[in-house]
ROTOR-426802 format. One record per residue: residue in three letters; x, y, z of N, C-alpha, C in turn. Coordinates in steps of 0.1 Angstrom, whole numbers, padded with zeros to 4 digits, always signed. Layout:
BEGIN
AlaXYZXYZXYZ;...
END
This chain:
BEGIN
Unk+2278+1009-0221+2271+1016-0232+2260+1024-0227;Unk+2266+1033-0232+2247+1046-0225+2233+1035-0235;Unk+2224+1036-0224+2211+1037-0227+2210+1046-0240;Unk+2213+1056-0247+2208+1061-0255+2216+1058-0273;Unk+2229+1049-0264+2233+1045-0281+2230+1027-0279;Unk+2223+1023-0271+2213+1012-0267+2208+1008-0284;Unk+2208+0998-0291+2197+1000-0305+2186+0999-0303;Unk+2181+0995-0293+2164+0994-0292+2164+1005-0279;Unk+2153+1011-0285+2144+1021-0272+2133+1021-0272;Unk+2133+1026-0262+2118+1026-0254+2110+1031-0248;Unk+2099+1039-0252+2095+1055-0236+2078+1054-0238;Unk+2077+1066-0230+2064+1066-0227+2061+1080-0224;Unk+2052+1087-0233+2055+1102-0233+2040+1103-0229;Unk+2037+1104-0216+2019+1107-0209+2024+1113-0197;Unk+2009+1120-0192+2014+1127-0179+2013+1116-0171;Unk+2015+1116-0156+2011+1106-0148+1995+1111-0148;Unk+1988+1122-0148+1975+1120-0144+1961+1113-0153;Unk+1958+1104-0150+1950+1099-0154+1932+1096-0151;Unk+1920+1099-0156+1910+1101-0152+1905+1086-0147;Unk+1899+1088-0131+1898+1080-0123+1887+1065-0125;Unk+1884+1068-0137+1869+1060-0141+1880+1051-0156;Unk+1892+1053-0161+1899+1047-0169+1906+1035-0162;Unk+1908+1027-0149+1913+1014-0150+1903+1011-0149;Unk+1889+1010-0148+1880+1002-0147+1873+1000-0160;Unk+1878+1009-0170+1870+1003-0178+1883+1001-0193;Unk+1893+1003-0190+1906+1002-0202+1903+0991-0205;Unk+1902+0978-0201+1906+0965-0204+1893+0961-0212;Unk+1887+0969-0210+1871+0965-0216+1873+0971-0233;Unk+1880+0983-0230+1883+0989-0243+1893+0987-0253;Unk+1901+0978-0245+1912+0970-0255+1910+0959-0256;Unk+1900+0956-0254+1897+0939-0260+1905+0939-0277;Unk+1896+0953-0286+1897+0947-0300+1914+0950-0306;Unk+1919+0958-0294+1936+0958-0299+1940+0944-0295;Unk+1937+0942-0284+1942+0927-0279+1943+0916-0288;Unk+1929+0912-0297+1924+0902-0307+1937+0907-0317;Unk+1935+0920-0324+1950+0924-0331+1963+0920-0328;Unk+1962+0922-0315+1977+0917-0310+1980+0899-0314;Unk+1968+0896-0309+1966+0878-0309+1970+0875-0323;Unk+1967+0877-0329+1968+0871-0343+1980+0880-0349;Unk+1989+0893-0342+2002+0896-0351+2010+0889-0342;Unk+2010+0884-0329+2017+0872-0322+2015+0861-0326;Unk+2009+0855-0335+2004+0845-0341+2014+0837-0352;Unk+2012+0850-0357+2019+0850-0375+2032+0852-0370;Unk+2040+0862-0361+2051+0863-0355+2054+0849-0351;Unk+2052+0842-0346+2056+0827-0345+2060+0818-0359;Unk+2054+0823-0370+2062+0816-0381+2070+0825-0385;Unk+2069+0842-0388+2079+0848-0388+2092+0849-0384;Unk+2090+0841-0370+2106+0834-0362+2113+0823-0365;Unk+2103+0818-0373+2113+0802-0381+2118+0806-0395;Unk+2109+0817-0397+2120+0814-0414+2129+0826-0411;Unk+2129+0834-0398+2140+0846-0397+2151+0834-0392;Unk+2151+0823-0385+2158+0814-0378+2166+0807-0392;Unk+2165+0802-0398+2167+0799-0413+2169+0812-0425;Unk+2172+0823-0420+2174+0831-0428+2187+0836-0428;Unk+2188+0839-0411+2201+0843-0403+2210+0832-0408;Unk+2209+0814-0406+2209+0808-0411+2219+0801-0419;Unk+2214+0806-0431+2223+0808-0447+2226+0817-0450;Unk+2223+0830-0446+2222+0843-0451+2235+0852-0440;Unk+2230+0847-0428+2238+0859-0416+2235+0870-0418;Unk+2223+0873-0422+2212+0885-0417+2203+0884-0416;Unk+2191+0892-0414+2179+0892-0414+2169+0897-0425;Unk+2164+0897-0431+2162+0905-0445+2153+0916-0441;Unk+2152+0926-0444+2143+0939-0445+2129+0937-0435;Unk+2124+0925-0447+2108+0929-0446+2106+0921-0429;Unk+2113+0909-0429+2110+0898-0419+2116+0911-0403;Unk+2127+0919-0406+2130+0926-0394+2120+0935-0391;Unk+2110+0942-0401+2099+0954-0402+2090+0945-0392;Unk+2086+0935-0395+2076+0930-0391+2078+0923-0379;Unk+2086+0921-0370+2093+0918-0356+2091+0931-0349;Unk+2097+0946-0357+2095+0958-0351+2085+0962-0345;Unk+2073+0959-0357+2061+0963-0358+2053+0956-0345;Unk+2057+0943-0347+2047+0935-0334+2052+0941-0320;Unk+2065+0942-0321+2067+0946-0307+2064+0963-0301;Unk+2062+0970-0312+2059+0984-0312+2042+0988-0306;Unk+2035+0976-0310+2024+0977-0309+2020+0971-0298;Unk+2027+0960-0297+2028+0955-0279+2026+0963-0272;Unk+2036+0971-0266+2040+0983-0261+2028+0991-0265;Unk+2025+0996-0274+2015+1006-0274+1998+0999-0268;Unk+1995+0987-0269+1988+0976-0264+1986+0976-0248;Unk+1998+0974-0243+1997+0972-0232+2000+0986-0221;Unk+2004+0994-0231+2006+1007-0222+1992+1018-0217;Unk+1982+1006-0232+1972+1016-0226+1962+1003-0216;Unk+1966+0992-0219+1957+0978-0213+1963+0985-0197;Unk+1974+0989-0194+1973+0992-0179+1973+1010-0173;Unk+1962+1013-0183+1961+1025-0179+1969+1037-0177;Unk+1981+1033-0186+1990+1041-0184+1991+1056-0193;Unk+1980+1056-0201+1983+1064-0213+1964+1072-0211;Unk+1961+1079-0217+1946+1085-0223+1939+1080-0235;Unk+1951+1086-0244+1947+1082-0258+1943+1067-0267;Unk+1938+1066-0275+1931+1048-0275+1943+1047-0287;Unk+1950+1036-0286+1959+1035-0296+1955+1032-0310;Unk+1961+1038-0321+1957+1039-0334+1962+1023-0338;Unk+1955+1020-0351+1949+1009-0355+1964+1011-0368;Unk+1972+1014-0362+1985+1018-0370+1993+1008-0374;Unk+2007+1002-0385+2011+0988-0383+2026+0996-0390;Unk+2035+1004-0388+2045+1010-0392+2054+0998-0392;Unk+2062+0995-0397+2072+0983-0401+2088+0987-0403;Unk+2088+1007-0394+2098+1010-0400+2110+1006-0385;Unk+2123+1005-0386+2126+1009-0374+2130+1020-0364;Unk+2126+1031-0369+2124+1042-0360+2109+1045-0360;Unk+2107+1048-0345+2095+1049-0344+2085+1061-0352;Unk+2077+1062-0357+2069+1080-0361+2069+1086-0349;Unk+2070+1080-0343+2064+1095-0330+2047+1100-0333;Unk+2041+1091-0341+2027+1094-0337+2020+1094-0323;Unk+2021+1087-0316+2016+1073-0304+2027+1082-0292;Unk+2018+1081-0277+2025+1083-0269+2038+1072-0261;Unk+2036+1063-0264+2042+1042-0263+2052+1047-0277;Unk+2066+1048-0277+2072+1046-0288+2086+1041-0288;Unk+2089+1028-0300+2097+1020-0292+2104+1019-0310;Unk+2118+1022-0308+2122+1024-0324+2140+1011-0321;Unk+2141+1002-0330+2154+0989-0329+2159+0992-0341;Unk+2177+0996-0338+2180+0996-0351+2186+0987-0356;Unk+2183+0980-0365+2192+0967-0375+2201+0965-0375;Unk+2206+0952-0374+2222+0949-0375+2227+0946-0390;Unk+2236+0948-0392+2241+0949-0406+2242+0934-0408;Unk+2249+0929-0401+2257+0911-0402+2251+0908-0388;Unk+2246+0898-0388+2240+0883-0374+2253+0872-0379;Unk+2257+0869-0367+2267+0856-0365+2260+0843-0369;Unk+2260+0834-0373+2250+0825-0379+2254+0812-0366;Unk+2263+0810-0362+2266+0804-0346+2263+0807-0333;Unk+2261+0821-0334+2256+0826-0319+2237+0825-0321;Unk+2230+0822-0329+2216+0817-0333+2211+0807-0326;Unk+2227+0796-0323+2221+0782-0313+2227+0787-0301;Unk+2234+0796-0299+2235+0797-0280+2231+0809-0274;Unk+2220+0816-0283+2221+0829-0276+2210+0825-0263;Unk+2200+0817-0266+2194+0814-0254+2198+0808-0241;Unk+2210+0806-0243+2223+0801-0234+2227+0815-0227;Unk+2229+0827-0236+2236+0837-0228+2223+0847-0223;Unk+2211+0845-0230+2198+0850-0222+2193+0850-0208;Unk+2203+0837-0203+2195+0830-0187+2193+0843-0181;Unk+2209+0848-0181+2204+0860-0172+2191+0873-0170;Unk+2193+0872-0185+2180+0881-0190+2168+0875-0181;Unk+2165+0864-0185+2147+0858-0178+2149+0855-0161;Unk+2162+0860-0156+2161+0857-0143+2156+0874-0140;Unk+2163+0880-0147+2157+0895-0141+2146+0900-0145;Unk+2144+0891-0160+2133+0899-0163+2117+0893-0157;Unk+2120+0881-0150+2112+0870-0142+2111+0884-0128;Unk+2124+0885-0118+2120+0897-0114+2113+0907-0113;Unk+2115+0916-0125+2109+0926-0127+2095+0927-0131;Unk+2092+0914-0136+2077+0908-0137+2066+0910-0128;Unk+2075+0904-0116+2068+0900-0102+2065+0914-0096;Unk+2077+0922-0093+2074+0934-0086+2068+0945-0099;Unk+2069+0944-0112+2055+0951-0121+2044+0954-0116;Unk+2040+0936-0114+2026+0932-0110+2017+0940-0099;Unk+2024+0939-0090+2026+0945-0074+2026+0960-0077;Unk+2031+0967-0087+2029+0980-0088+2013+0987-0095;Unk+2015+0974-0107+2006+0976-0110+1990+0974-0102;Unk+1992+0969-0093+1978+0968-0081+1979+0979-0077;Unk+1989+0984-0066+1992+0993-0065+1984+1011-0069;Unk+1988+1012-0086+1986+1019-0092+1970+1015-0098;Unk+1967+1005-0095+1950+1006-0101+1946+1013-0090;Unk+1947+1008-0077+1939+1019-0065+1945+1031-0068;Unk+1956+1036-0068+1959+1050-0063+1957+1057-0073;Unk+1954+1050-0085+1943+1063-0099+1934+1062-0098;Unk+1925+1054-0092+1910+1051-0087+1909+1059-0078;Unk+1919+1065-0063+1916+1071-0057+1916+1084-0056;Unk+1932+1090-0067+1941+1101-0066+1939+1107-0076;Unk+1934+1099-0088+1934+1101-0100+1948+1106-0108;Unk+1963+1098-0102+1972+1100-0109+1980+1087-0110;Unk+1991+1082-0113+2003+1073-0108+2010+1077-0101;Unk+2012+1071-0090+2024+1076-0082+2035+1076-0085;Unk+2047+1088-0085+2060+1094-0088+2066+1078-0091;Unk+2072+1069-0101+2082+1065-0100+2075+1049-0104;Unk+2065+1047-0099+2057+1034-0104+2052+1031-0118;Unk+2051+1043-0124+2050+1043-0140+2062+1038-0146;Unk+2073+1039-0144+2084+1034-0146+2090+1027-0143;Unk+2081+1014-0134+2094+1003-0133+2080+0993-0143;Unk+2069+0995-0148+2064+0989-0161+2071+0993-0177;Unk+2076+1003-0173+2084+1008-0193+2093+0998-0187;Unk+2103+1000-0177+2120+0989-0175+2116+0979-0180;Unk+2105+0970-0175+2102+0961-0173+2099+0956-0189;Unk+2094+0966-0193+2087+0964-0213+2103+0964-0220;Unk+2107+0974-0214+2121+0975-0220+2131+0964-0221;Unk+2132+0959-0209+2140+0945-0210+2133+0934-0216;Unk+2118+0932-0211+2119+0921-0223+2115+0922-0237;Unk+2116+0937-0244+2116+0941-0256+2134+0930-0260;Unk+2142+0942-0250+2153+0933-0258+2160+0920-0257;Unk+2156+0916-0248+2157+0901-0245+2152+0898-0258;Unk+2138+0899-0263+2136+0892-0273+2145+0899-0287;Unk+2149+0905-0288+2156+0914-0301+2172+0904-0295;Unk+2176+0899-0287+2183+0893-0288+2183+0876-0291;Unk+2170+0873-0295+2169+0856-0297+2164+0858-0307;Unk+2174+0849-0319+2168+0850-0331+2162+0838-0335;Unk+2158+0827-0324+2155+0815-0328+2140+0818-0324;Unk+2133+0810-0331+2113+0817-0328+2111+0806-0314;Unk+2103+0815-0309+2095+0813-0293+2089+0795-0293;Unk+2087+0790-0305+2079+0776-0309+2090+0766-0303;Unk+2099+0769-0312+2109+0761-0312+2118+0759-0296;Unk+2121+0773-0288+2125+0773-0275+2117+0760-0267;Unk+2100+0767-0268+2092+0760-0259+2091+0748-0263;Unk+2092+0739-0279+2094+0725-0278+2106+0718-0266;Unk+2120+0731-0271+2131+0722-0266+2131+0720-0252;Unk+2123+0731-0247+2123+0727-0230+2111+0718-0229;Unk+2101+0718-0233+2092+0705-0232+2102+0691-0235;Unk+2104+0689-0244+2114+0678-0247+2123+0675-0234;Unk+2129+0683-0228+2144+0683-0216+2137+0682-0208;Unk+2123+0684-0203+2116+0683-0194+2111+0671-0191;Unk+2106+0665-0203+2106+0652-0197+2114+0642-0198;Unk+2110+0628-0199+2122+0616-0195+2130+0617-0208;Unk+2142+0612-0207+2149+0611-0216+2152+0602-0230;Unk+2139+0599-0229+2137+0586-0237+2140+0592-0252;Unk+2140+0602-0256+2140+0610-0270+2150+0616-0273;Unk+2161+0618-0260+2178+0617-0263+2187+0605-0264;Unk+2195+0606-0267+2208+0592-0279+2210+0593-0259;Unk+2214+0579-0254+2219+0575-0244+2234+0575-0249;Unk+2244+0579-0234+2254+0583-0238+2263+0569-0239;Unk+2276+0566-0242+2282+0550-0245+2288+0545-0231;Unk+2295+0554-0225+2296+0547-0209+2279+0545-0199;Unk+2272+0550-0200+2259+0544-0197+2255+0532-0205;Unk+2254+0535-0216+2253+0514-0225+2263+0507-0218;Unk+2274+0510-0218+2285+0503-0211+2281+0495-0201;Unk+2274+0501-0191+2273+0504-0173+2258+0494-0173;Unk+2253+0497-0186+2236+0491-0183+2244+0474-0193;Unk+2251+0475-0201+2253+0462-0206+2261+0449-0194;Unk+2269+0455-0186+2276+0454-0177+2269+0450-0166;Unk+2257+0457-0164+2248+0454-0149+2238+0442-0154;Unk+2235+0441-0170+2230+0429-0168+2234+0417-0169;Unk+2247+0416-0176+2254+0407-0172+2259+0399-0161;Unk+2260+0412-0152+2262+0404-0139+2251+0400-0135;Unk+2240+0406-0130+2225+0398-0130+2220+0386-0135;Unk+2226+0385-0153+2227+0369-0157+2233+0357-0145;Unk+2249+0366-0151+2255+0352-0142+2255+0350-0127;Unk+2245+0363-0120+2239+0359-0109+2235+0348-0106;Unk+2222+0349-0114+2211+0337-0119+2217+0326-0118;Unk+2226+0323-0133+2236+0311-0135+2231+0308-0123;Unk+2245+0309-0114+2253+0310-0102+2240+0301-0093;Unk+2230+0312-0095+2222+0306-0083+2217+0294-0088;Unk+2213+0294-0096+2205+0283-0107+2218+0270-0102;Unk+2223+0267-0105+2237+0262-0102+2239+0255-0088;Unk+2237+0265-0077+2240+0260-0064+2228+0253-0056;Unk+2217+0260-0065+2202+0256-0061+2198+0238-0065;Unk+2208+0240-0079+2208+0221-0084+2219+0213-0078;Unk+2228+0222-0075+2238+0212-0065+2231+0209-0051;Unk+2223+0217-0044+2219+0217-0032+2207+0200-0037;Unk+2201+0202-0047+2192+0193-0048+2197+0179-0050;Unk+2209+0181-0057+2213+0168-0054+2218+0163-0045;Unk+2227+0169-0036+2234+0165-0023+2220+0161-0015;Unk+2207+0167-0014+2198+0161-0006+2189+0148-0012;Unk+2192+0149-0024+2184+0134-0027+2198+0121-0027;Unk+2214+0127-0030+2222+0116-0023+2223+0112-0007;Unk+2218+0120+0002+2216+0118+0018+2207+0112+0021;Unk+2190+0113+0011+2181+0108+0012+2185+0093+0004;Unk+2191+0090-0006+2197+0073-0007+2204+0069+0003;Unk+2211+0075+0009+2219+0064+0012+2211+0066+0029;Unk+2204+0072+0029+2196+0070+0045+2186+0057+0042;Unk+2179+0055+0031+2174+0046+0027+2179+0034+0022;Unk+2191+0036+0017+2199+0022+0021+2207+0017+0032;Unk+2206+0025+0044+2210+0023+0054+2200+0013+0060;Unk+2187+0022+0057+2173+0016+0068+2171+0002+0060;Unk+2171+0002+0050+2170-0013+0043+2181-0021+0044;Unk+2191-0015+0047+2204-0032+0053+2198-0036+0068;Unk+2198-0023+0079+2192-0019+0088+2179-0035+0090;Unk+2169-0031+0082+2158-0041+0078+2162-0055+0079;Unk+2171-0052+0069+2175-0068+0066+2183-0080+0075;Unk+2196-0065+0083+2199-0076+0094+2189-0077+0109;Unk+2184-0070+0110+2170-0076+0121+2162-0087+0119;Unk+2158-0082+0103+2155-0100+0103+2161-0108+0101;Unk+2172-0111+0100+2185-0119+0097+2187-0121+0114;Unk+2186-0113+0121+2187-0113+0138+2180-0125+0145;Unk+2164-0121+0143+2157-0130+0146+2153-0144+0145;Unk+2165-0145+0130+2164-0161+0127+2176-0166+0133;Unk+2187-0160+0142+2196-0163+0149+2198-0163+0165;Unk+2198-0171+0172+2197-0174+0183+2210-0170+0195;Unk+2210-0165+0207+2217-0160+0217+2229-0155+0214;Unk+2243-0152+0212+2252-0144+0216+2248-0135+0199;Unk+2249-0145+0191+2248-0139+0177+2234-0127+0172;Unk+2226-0129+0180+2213-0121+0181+2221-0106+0190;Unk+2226-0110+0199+2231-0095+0205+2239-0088+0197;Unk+2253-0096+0188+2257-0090+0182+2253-0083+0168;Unk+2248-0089+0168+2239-0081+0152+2231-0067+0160;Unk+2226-0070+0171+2215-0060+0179+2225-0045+0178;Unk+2235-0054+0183+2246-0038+0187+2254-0034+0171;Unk+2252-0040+0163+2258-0035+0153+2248-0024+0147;Unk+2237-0032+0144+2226-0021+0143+2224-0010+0150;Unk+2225-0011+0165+2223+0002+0170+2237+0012+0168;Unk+2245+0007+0164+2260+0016+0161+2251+0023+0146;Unk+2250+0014+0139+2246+0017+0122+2235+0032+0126;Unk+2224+0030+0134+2215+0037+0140+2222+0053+0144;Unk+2225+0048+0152+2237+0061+0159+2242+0066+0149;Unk+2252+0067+0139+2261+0066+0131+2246+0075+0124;
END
């Protein structure tokens, strides 16, 4: 599909030259668009749960709930285009809800509506997004790096360098539609990876794991048994060794003195029967 039958677009209509005394003081001057921003990202967070339940029951998006998705992300863009010095002009305090852009603003970013949303592809689109956040995690990183980049070389040159202004619109651009592609709100994503993140105590365990864990302790029971078992058989075999050693030593006892009250061949033989008993 060409870029230009694309439904969302994206541009940036400034020269590259920019007055050398503006990255040092833009971010100072967009504080009060920023606070604006804060709080239409704010409200856009409940706007994504009842468009998530609209799609839903509905399998579209209704008018006003799509204006106002448009609008936050139009202003983004116009927000951050001047937060990195990319623009002159101070962006207007404007809140257009249409989806083509006015072309007032040099930042202009116009999404056209879909007639019918699939009400099934709502739970897996963030499934078919991965690829999106791996590139657009990329294009993040080397942004950043331009953007340093281009803070000195307007500080020094007083322009952007050929081709560096443009890998920040790509950059806006993809994750403009990354998000025009997830119609479930940003709250709900970041519960469910907090939740998968940690231990699994808040997911249903599956039935061959019950199985495997009912099964491991069972055998561990009749481990126990088992030992419990051989541990009282051992205790008895030593207290029947220890009787009958003690009734050995007490017959033992008895014919010695039975010995002593018997005189010559009979005294030997008793002597040596004992010492066999002894031995033995």
């Amino acid at each position: 599909m060409p870029i230009s039958d694309f439904p969302l677009q994206l541009d940036l209509d400034a020269p590259l030259k920019v007055a050398r005394w503006r990255p040092l003081v833009h971010w100072l001057l967009a504080i009060p668009q920023v606070l604006v921003l804060y709080v239409l990202s704010a409200v856009q967070g409940v706007v994504w749960l009842i468009s998530f339940f609209a799609i839903l029951f509905t399998g579209k998006l209704p008018e006003g709930l799509f204006g106002f998705h448009v609008m936050t992300m139009r202003y983004q863009w116009r927000v951050y285009s001047y937060l990195f010095f990319m623009r002159e002009p101070y962006p207007e305090f404007a809140f257009p809800m249409e989806g083509n852009d006015p072309g007032t603003e040099p930042a202009r970013l116009s999404i056209q509506p879909a007639e019918r949303l699939s009400r099934g592809m709502i739970f897996i689109k963030w499934l078919l997004a991965i690829p999106h956040y791996i590139v657009l995690l990329l294009l993040g990183i080397v942004v950043y790096v331009f953007i340093i980049i281009g803070f000195f070389a307007v500080l020094i040159t007083g322009a952007w360098p050929a081709g560096r202004r443009g890998n920040r619109r790509r950059q806006r651009r993809e994750r403009c539609r990354r998000v025009r592609s997830q119609p479930r709100p940003r709250r709900a994503r970041r519960a469910r990876r907090a939740t998968h993140g940690r231990r699994d105590v808040l997911l249903p365990v599956p039935r061959a794991v019950q199985r495997v864990r009912r099964s491991g302790a069972s055998r561990s029971a009749a481990f126990r048994n088992a030992a419990t078992r051989a541990l009282g058989g051992m205790r008895e075999r030593r207290r029947a060794v220890f009787a009958r050693d003690d009734d050995a030593r007490a017959r033992a006892r008895v014919r010695s003195a039975r010995v002593r009250r018997q005189p010559g061949r009979a005294r030997a033989r008793e002597g040596r029967a004992i010492r066999d008993v002894g031995a033995a």
